[in-house]
N, C-alpha and C positions, 0 to 999 in steps of 0.2 A: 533504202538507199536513194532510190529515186525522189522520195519527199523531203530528203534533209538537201540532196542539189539544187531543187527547186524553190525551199525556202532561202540557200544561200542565194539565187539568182535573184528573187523577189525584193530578200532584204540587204543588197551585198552593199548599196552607200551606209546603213545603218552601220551596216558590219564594219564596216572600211574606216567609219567615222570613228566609233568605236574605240577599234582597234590603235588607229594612229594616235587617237587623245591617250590610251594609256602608255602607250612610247613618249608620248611628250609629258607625261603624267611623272612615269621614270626618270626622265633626265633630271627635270626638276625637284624630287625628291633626290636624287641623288647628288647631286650639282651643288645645292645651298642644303646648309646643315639644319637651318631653322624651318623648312619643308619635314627636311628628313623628322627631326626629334616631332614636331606636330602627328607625322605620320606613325611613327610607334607609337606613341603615346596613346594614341586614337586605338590603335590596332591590339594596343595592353590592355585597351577598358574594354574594346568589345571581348577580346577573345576572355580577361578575368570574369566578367560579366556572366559569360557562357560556361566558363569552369565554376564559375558562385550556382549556377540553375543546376548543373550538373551533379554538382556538392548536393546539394540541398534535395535532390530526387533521392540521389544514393542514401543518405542520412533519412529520411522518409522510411523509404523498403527495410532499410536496417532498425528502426526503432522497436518493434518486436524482441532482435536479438539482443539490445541494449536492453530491453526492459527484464529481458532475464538475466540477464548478469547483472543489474541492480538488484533486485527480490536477491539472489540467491547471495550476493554480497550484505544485504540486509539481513538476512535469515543467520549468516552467520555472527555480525556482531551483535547481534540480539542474543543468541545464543553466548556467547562471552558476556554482554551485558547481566543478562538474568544469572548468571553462576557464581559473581564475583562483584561485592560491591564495596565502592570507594577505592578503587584501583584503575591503574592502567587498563584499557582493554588490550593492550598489546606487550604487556607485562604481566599475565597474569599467568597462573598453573592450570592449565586445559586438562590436568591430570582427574583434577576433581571437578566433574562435571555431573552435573543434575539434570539440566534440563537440555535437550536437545530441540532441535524445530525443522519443521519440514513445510517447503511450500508449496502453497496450490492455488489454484485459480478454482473462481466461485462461478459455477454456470448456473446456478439458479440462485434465486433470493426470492422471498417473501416477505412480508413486512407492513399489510393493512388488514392482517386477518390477529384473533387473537391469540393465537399460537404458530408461529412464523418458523419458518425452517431456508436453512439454506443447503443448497449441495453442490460439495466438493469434488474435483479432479482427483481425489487419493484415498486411498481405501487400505484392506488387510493386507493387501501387497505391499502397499508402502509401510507395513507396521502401525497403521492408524487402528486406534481402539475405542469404545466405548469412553465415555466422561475425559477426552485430552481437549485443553481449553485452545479455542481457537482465537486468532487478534488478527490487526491489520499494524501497519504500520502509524496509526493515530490510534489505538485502543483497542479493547477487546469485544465481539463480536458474538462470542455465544460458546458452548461446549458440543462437541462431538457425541450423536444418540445412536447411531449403528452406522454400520458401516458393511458393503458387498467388497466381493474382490478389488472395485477399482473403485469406486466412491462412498464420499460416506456424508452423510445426513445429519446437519449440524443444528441442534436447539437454539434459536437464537436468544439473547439478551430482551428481544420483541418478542419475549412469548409467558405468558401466565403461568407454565408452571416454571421457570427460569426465576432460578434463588443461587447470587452469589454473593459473597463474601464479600465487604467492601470497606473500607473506610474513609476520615477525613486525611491528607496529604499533612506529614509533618507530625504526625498524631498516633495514639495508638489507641482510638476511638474506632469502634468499627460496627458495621450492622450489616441489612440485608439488602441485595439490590433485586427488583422487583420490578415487574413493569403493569401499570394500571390500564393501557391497552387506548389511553386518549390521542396521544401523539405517539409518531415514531420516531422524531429525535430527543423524548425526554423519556426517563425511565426513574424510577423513584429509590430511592437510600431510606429504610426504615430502620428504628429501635435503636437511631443513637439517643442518647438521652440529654434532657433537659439543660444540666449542667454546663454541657460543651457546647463554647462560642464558636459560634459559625457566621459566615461573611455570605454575601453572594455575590462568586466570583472565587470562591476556594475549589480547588480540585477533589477528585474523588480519584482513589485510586483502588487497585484490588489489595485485600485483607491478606495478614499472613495465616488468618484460620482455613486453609484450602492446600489439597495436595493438588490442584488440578493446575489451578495459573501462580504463577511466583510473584511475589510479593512488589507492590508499588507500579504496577501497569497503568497507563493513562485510561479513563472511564469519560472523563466529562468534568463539568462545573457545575457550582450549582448553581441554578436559576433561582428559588425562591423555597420560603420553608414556612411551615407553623408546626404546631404542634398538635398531638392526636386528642382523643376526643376525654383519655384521661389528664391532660397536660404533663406528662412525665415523660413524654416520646418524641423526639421530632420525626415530621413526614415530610422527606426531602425530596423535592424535582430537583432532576441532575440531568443538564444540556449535553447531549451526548458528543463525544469529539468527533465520532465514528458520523456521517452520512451514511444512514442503515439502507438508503433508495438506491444506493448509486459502490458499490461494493464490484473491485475485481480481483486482487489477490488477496490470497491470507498467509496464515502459517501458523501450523499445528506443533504445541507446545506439549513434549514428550519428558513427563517426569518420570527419570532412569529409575526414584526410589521409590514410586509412589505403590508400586506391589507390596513392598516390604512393609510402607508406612499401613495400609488398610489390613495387612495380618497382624502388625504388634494391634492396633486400634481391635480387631474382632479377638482379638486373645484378650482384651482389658475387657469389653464388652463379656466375654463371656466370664470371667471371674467374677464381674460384679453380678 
């Protein structure tokens, strides 16, 4: 107490000065209109100024919870997308559903070795299995190879024994997607054949010979092609849409029918 009387004694003309300028400060704002409206005006841009910084921290801290309510609003119309094509996705019959998807974040990733693996946040708890095709929201990513209670271990698209289904975009040309292990944004489309005009700059999408990923998934472009060493083959590089370095969410792609589909398939198998 004693040091705040003694700085008022020290500084009291300062204070005094002070003091009376904003009484005269007052009057004058109040007095003439053209004072006053400069004064709010002024007084609107600092304090919105301060509500804008304020905004903008809160919107900050909360981007985390946004980002999950996009994935998980993404996951579902993906999920209507894949089940129904050439229709409303919000007119359509949810009754018949094939494919379900489930999201996860990727806490690891690999991707300069030649068998590359990634792992997932979800596992047997979440109903993740063996062979369910994993994507991102620009393409597909790789297939699901086992999985513990809470994660599961995803083959990637970057890995040598990784063989999927693929075709040209618009087409019903299809072969195999393979990865030659040189780069990790290009991945190679073999045994489409000679015949089929190809562009570079046509899409590649997934095949419908696969119960694992549904049919017409984005994959890439193609970069450049020749043919193999009998000329009746093309050997296609295909620009991946996917950045395979830089990977944070996915979503595991659950086909409802695919049990049913692999027992008719082992009952033909075994007839023949």
């Amino acid at each position: 107490m004693q040091q705040i009387i003694n700085f008022i004694i020290r500084y009291k003309i300062t204070l005094l000065y002070i003091f009376l300028m904003s009484i005269a400060l007052g009057f004058t704002i109040q007095s003439h209109s053209f004072h006053k409206s400069k004064f709010f005006n002024s007084a609107n841009r600092i304090s919105g100024g301060v509500y804008n910084i304020s905004s903008s921290v809160s919107s900050y801290f909360d981007l985390g919870e946004q980002n999950k309510k996009l994935v998980e609003e993404n996951r579902r119309l993906r999920g209507l997308l894949y089940n129904k094509k050439g229709e409303s996705l919000f007119k359509m019959d949810t009754s018949n559903i094939n494919y379900t998807l489930t999201s996860a974040k990727i806490i690891k990733n690999s991707y300069a070795s030649p068998r590359n693996y990634l792992t997932i946040d979800k596992g047997r708890n979440d109903s993740i299995k063996q062979d369910m095709g994993v994507i991102t929201s620009n393409g597909i990513i790789g297939i699901v190879d086992y999985t513990s209670s809470k994660y599961g271990k995803v083959q990637s698209i970057l890995n040598t024994k990784s063989n999927i289904n693929a075709k040209i975009k618009n087409t019903d040309y299809f072969g195999s997607l393979v990865w030659n292990t040189e780069r990790y944004d290009v991945v190679q489309l073999i045994d489409i054949p000679r015949l089929v005009p190809l562009h570079v700059g046509d899409t590649i999408v997934t095949g419908a010979m696969s119960s694992i990923f549904p049919e017409n998934i984005p994959i890439g472009t193609i970069r450049k092609y020749d043919l193999n060493a009998s000329k009746t083959l093309y050997n296609i590089d295909v620009q991946l849409f996917n950045d395979m370095a830089n990977l944070k969410n996915a979503y595991i792609i659950i086909n409802t029918n695919r049990a049913e589909i692999l027992e008719l398939e082992s009952k033909l198998e075994n007839v023949q």
